[in-house]
N, CA, C and O atoms as CSV, one atom per row, in Angstrom:
chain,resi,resn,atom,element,x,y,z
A,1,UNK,N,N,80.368,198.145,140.790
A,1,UNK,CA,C,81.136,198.904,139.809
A,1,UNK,C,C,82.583,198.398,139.818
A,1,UNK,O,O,83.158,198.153,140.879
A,2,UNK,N,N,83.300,198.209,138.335
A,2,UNK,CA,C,84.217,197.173,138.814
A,2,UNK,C,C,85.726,198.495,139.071
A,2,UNK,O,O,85.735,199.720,138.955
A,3,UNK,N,N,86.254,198.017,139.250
A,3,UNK,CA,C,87.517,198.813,140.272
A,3,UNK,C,C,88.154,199.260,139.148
A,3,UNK,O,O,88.256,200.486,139.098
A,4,UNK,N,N,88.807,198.391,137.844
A,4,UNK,CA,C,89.773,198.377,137.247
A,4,UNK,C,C,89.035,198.820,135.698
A,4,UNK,O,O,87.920,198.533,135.261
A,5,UNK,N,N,89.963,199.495,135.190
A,5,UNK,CA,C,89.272,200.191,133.981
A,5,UNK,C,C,89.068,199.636,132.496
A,5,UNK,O,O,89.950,199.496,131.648
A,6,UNK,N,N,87.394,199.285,132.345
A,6,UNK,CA,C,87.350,198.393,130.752
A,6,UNK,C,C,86.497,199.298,129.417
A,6,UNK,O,O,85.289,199.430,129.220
A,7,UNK,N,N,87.322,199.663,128.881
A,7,UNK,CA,C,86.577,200.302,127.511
A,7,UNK,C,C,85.622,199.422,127.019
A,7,UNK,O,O,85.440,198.205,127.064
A,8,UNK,N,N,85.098,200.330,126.565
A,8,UNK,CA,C,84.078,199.714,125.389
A,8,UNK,C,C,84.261,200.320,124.418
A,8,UNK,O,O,83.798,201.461,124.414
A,9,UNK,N,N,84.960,199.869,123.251
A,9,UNK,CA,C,85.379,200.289,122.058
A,9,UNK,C,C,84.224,200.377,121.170
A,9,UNK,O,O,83.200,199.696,121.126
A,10,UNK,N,N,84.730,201.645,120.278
A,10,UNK,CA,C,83.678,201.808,119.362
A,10,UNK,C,C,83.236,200.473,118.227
A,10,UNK,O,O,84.138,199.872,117.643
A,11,UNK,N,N,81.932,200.146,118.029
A,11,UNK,CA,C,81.934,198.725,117.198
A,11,UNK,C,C,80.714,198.968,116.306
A,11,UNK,O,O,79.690,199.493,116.744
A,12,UNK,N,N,80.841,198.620,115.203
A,12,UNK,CA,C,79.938,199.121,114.245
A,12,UNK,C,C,79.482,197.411,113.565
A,12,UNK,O,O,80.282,196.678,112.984
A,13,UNK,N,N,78.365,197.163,113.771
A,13,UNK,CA,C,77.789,195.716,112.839
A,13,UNK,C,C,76.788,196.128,111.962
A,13,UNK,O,O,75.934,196.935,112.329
A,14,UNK,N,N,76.813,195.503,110.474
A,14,UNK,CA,C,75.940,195.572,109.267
A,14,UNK,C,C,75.758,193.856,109.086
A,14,UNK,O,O,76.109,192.915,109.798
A,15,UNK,N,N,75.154,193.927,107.993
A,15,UNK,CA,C,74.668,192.465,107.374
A,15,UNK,C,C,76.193,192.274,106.621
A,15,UNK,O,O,76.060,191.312,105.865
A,16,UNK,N,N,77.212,192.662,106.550
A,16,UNK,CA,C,78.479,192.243,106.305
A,16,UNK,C,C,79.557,192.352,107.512
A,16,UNK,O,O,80.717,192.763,107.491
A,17,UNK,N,N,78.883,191.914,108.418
A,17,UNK,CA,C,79.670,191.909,109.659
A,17,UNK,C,C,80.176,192.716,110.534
A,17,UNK,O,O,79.563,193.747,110.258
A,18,UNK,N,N,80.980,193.020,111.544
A,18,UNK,CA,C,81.601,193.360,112.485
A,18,UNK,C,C,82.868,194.240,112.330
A,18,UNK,O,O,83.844,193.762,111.753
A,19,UNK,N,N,82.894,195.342,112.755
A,19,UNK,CA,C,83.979,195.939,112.586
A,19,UNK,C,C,84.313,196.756,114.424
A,19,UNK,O,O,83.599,197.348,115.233
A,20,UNK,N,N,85.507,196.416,114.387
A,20,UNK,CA,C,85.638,197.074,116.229
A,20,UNK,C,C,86.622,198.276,115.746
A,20,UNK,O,O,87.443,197.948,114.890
A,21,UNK,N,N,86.645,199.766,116.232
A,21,UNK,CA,C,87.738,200.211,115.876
A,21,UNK,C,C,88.562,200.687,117.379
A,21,UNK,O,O,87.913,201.235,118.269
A,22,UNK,N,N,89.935,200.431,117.523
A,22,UNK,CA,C,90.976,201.003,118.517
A,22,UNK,C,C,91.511,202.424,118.234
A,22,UNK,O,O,91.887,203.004,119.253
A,23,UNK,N,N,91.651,203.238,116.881
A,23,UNK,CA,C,92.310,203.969,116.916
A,23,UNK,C,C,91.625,205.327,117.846
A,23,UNK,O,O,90.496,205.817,117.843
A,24,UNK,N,N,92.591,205.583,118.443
A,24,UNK,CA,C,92.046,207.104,119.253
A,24,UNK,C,C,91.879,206.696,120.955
A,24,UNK,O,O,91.866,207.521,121.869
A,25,UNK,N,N,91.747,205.073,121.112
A,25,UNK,CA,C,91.074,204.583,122.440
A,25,UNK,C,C,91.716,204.445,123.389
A,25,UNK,O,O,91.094,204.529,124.449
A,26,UNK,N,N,92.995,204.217,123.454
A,26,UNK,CA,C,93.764,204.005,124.316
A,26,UNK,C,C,94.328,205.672,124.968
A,26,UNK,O,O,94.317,206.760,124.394
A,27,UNK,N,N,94.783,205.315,126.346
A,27,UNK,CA,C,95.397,206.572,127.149
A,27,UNK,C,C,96.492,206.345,127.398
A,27,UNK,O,O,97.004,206.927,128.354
A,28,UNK,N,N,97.269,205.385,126.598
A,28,UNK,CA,C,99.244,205.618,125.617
A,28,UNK,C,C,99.010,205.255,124.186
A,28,UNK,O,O,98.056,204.771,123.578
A,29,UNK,N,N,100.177,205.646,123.867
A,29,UNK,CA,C,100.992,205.072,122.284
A,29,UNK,C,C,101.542,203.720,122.482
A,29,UNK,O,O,102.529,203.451,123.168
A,30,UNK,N,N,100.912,203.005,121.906
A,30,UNK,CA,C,101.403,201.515,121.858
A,30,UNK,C,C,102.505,201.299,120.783
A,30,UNK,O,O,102.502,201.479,119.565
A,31,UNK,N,N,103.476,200.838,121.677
A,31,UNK,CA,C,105.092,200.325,120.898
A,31,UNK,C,C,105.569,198.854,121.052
A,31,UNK,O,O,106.714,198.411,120.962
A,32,UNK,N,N,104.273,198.140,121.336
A,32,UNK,CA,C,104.502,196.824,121.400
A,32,UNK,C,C,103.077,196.097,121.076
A,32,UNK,O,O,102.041,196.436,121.648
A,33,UNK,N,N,103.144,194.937,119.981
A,33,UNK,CA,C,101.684,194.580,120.052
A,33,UNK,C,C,102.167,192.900,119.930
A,33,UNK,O,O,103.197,192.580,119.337
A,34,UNK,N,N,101.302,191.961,120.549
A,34,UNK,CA,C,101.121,190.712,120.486
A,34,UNK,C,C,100.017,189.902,120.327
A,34,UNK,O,O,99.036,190.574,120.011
A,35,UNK,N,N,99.822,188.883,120.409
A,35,UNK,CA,C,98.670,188.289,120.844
A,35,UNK,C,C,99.202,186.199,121.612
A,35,UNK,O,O,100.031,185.342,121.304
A,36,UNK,N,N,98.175,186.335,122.576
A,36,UNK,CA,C,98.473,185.070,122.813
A,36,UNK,C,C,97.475,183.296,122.373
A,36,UNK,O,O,96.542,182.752,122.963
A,37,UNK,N,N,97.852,183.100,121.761
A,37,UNK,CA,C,96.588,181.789,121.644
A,37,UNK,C,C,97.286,180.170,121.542
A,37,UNK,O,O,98.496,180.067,121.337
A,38,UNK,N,N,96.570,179.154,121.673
A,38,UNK,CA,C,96.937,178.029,122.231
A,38,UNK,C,C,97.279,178.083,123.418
A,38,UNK,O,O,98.270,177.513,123.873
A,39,UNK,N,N,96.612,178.671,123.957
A,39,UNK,CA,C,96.837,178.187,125.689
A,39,UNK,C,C,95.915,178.035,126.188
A,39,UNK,O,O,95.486,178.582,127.205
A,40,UNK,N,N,95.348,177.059,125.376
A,40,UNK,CA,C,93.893,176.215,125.986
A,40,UNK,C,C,93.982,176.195,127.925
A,40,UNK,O,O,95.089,175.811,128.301
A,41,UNK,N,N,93.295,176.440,128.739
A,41,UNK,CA,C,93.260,175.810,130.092
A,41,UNK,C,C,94.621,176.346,131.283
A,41,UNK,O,O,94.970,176.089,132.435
A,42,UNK,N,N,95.076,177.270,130.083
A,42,UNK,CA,C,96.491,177.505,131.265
A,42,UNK,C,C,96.692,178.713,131.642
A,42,UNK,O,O,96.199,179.738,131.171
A,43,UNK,N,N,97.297,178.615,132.353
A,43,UNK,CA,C,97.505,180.293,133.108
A,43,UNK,C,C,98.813,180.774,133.008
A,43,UNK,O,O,99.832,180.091,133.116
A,44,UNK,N,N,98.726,182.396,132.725
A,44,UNK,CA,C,99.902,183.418,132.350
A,44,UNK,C,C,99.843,184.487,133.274
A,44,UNK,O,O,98.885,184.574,134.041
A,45,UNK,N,N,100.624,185.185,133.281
A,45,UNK,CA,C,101.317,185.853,133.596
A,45,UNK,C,C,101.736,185.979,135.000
A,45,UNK,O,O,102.735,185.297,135.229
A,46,UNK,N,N,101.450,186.401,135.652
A,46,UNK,CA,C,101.653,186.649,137.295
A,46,UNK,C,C,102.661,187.387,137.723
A,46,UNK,O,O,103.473,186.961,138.545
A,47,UNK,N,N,102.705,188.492,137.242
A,47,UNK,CA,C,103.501,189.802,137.589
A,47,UNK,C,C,102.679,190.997,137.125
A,47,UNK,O,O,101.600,190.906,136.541
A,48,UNK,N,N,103.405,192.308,137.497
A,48,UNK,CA,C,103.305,193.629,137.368
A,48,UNK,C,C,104.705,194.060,136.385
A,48,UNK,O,O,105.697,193.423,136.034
A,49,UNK,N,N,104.192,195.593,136.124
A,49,UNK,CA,C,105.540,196.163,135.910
A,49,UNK,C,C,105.704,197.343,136.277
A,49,UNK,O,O,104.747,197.986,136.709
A,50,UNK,N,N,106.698,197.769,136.203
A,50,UNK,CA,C,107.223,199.131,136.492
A,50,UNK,C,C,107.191,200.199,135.866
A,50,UNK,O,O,107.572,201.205,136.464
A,51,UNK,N,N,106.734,200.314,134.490
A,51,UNK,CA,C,106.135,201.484,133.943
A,51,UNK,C,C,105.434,201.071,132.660
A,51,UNK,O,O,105.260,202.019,131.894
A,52,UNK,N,N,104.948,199.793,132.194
A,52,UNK,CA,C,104.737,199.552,131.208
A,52,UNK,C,C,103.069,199.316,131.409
A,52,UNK,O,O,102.653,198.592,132.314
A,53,UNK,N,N,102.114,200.046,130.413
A,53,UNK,CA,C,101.160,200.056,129.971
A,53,UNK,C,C,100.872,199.430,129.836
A,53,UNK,O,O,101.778,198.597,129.793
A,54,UNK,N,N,99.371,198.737,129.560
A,54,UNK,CA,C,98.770,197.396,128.479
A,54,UNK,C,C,97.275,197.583,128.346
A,54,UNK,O,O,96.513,197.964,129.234
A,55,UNK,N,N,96.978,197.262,127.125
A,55,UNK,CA,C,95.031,197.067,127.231
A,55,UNK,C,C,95.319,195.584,126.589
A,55,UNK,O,O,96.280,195.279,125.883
A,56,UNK,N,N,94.417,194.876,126.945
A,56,UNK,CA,C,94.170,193.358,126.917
A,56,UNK,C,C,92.799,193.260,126.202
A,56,UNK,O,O,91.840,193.629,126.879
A,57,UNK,N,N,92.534,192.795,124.868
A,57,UNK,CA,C,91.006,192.380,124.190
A,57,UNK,C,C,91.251,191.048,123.944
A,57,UNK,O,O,92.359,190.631,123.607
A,58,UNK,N,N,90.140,190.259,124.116
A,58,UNK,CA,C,90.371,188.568,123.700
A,58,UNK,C,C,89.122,188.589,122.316
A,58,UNK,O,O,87.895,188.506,122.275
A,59,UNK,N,N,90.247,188.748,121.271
A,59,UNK,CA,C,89.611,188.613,120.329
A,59,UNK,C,C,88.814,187.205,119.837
A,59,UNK,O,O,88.466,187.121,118.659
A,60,UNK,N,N,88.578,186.265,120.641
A,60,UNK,CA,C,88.392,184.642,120.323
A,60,UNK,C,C,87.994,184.219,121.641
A,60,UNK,O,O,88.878,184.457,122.465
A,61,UNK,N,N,87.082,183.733,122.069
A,61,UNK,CA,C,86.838,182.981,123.311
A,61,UNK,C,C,86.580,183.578,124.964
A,61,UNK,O,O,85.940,184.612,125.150
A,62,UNK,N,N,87.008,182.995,125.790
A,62,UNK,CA,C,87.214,183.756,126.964
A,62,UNK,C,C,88.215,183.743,127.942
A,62,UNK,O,O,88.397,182.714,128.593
A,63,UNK,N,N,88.739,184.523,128.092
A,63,UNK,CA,C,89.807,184.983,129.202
A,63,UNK,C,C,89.792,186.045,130.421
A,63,UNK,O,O,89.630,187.265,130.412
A,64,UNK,N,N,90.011,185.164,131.432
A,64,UNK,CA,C,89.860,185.269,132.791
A,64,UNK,C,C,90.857,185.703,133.511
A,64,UNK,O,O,91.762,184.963,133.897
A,65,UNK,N,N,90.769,187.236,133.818
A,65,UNK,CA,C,92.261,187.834,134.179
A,65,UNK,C,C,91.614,188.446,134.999
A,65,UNK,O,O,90.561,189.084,134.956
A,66,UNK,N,N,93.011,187.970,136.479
A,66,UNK,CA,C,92.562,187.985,137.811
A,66,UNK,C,C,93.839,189.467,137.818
A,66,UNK,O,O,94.987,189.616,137.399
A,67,UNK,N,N,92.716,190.424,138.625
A,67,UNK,CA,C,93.668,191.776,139.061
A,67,UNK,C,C,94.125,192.025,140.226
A,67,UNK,O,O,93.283,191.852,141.107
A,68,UNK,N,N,95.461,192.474,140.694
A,68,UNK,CA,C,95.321,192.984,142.091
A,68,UNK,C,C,95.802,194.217,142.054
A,68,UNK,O,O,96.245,194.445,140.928
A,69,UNK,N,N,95.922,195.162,142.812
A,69,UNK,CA,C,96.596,196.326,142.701
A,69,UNK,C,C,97.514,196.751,144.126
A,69,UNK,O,O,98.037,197.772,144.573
A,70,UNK,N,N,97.383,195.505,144.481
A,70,UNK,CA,C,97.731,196.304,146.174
A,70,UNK,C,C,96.481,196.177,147.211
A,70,UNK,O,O,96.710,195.514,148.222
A,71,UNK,N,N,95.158,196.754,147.065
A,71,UNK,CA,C,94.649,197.309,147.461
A,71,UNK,C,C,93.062,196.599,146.840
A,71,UNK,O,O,92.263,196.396,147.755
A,72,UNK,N,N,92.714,196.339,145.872
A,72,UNK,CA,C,91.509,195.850,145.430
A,72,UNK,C,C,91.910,195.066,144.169
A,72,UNK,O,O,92.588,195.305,143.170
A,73,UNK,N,N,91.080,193.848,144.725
A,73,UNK,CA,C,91.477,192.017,143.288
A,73,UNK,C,C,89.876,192.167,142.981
A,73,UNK,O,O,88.917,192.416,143.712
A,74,UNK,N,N,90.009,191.902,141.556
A,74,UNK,CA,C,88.895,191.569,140.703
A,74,UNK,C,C,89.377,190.602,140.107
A,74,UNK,O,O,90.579,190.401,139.936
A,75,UNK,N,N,88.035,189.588,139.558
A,75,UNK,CA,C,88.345,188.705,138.377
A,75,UNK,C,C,87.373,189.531,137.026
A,75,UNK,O,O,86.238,190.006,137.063
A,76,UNK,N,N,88.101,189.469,136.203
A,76,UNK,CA,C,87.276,190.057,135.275
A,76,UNK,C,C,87.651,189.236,133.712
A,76,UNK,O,O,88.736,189.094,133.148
A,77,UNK,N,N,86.223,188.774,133.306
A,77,UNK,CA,C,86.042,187.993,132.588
A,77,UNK,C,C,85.975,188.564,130.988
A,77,UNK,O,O,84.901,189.083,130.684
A,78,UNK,N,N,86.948,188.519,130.016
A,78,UNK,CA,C,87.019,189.542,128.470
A,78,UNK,C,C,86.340,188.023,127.689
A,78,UNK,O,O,86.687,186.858,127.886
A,79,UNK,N,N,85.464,188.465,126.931
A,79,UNK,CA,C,84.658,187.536,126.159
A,79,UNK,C,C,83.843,188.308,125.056
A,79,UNK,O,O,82.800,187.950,124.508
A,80,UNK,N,N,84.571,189.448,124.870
A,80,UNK,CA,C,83.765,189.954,123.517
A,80,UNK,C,C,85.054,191.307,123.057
A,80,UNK,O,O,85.580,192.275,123.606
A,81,UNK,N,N,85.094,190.643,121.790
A,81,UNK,CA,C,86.063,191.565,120.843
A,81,UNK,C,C,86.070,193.303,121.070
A,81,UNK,O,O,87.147,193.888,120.955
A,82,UNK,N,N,84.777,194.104,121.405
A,82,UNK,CA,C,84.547,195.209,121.657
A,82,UNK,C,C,84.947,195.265,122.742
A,82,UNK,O,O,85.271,196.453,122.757
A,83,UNK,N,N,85.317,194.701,124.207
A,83,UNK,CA,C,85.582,195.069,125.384
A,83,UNK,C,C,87.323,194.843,125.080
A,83,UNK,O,O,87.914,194.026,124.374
A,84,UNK,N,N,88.089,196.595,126.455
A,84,UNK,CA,C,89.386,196.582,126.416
A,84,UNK,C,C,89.524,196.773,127.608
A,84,UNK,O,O,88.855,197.689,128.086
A,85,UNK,N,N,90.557,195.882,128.645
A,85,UNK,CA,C,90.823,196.204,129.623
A,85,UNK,C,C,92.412,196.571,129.724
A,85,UNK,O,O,93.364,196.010,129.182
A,86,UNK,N,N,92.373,198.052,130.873
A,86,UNK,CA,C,93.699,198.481,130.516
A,86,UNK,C,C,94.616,198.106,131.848
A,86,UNK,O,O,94.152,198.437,132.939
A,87,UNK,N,N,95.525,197.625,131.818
A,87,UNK,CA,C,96.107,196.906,133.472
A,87,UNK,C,C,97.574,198.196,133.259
A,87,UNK,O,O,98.402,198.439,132.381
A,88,UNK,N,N,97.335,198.578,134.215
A,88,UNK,CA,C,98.647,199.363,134.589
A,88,UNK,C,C,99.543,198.866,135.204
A,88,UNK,O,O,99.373,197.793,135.782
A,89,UNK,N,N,101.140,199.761,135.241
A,89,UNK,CA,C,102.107,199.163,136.087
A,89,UNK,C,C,101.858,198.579,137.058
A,89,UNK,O,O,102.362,197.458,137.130
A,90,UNK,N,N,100.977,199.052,138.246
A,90,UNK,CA,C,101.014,198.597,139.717
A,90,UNK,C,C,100.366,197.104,139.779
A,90,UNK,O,O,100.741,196.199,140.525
A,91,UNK,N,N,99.164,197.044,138.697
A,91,UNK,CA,C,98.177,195.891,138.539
A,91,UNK,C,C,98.886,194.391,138.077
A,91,UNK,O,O,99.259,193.922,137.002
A,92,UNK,N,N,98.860,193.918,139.468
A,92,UNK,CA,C,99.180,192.175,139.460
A,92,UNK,C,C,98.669,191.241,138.614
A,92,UNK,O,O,97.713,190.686,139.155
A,93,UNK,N,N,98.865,190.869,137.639
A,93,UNK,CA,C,97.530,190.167,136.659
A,93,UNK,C,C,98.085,188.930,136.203
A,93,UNK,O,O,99.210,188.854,135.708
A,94,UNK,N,N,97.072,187.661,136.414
A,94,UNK,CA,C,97.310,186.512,136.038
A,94,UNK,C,C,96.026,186.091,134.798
A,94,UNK,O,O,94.854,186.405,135.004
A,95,UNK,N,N,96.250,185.709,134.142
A,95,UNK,CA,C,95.195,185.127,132.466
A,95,UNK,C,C,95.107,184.036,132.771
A,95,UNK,O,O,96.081,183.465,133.261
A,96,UNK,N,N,93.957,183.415,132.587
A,96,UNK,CA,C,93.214,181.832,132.751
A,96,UNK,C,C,92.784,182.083,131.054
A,96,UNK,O,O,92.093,182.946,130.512
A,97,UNK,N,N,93.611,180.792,130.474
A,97,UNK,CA,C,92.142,180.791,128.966
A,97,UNK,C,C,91.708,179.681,128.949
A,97,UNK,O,O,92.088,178.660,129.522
A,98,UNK,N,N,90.377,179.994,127.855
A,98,UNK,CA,C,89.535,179.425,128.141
A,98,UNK,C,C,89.789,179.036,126.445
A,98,UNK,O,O,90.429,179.674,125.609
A,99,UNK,N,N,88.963,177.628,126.284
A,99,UNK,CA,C,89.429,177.045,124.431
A,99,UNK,C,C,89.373,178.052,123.781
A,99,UNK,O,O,88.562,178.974,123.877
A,100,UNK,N,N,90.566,177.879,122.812
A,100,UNK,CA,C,90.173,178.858,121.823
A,100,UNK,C,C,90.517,180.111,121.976
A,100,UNK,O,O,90.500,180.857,120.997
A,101,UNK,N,N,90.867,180.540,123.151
A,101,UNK,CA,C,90.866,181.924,123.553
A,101,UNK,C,C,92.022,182.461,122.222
A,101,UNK,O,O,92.685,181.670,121.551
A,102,UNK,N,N,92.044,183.841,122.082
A,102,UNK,CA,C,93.435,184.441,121.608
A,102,UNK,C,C,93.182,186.242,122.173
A,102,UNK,O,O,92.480,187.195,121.832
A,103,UNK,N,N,94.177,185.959,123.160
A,103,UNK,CA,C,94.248,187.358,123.761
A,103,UNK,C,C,94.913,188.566,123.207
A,103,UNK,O,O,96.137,188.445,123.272
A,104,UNK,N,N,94.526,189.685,122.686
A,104,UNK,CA,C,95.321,190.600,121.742
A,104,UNK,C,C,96.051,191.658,123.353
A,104,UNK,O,O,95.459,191.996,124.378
A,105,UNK,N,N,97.370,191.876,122.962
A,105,UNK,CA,C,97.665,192.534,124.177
A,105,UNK,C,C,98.621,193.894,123.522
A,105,UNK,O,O,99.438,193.645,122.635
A,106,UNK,N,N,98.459,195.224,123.994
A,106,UNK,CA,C,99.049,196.153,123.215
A,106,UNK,C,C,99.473,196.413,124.529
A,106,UNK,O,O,98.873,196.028,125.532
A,107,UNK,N,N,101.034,197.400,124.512
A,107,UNK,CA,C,101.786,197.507,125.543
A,107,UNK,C,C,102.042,199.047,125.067
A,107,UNK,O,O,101.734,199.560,123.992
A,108,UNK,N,N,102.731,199.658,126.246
A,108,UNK,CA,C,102.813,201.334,125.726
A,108,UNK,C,C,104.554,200.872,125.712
A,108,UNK,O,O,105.184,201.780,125.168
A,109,UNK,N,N,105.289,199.953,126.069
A,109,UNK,CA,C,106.814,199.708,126.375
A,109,UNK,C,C,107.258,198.517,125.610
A,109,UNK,O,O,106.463,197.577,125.579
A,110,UNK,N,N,108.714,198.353,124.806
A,110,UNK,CA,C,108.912,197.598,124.288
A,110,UNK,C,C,109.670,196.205,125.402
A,110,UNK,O,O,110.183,196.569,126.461
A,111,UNK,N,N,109.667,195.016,125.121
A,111,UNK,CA,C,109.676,194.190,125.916
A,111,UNK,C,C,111.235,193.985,126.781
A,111,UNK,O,O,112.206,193.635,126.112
A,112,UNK,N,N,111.376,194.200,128.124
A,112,UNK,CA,C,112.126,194.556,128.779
A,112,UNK,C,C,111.836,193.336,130.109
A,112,UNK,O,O,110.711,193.175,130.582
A,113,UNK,N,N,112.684,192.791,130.433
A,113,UNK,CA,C,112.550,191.384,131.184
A,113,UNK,C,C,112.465,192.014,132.794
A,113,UNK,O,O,111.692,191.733,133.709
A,114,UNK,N,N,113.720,193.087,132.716
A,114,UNK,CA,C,113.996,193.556,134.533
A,114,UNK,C,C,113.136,194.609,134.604
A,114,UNK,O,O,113.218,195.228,135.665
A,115,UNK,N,N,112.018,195.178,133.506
A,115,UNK,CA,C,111.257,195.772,133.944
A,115,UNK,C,C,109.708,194.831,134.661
A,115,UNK,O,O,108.619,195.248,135.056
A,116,UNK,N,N,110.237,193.595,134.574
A,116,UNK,CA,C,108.782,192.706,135.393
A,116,UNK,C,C,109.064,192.450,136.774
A,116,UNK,O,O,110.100,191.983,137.247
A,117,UNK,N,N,107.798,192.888,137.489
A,117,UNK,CA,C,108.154,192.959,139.105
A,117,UNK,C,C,107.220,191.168,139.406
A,117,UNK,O,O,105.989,191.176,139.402
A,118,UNK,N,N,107.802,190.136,139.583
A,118,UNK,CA,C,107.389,188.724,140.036
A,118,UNK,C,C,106.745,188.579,141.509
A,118,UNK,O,O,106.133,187.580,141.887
A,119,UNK,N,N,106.925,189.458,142.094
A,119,UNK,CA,C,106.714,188.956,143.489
A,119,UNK,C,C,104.646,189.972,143.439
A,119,UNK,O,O,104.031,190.947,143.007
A,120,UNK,N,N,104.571,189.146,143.972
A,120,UNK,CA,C,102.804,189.827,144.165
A,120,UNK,C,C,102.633,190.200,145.407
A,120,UNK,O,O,103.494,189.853,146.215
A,121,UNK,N,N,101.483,191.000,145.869
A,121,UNK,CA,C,101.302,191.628,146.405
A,121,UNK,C,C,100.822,190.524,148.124
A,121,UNK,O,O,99.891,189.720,148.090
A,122,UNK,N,N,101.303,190.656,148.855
A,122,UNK,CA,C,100.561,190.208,150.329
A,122,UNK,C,C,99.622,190.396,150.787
A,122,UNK,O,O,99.368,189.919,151.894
């Protein structure tokens, strides 16, 4: 059972395709939204923060985001548009992508530099 917490968003498919919906899913108000792509083969992030929220969906490909919390590391592999993983402040997290990837990342905090803690956990 994996440690760290991954939705499964509501997803509805017909013979006209795919529809995923977020609204209602998350446990904050997101005040920041991005996404990351072209980063074929490389790795991001490698910090925590101090009060800032996030759910992570890789809408495109696969991405490999390694968790720590202190206390229990998972690798956990996002490879389908319906799956959301939510990394909290304490959670150490580094992204591996994989071709193609494009990681959608919603934040509950707007982007704040001295709120990123760099040093990882021992």
């Amino acid at each position: 059972m994996p440690h760290f917490a991954i939705i499964n968003l509501p997803t509805f498919t017909d013979p006209s395709g795919t529809l995923t919906v977020m609204e209602g899913a998350l446990p904050f108000p997101v005040v920041r939204t991005y996404w990351i792509y072209g980063a074929d083969g490389q790795l991001r992030g490698g910090h925590r923060h101090r009060r800032t929220r996030q759910a992570l969906v890789a809408l495109n490909g696969d991405v490999l985001i390694h968790m720590n919390d202190g206390i229990s590391r998972e690798d956990i592999v996002l490879n389908r548009p319906g799956q959301c993983l939510l990394v909290e402040p304490k959670d150490w997290h580094t992204m591996k992508f994989g071709v193609g990837s494009v990681l959608l990342v919603m934040s509950s905090h707007s982007y704040d530099r001295s709120e990123y803690i760099d040093t990882p956990y021992e």
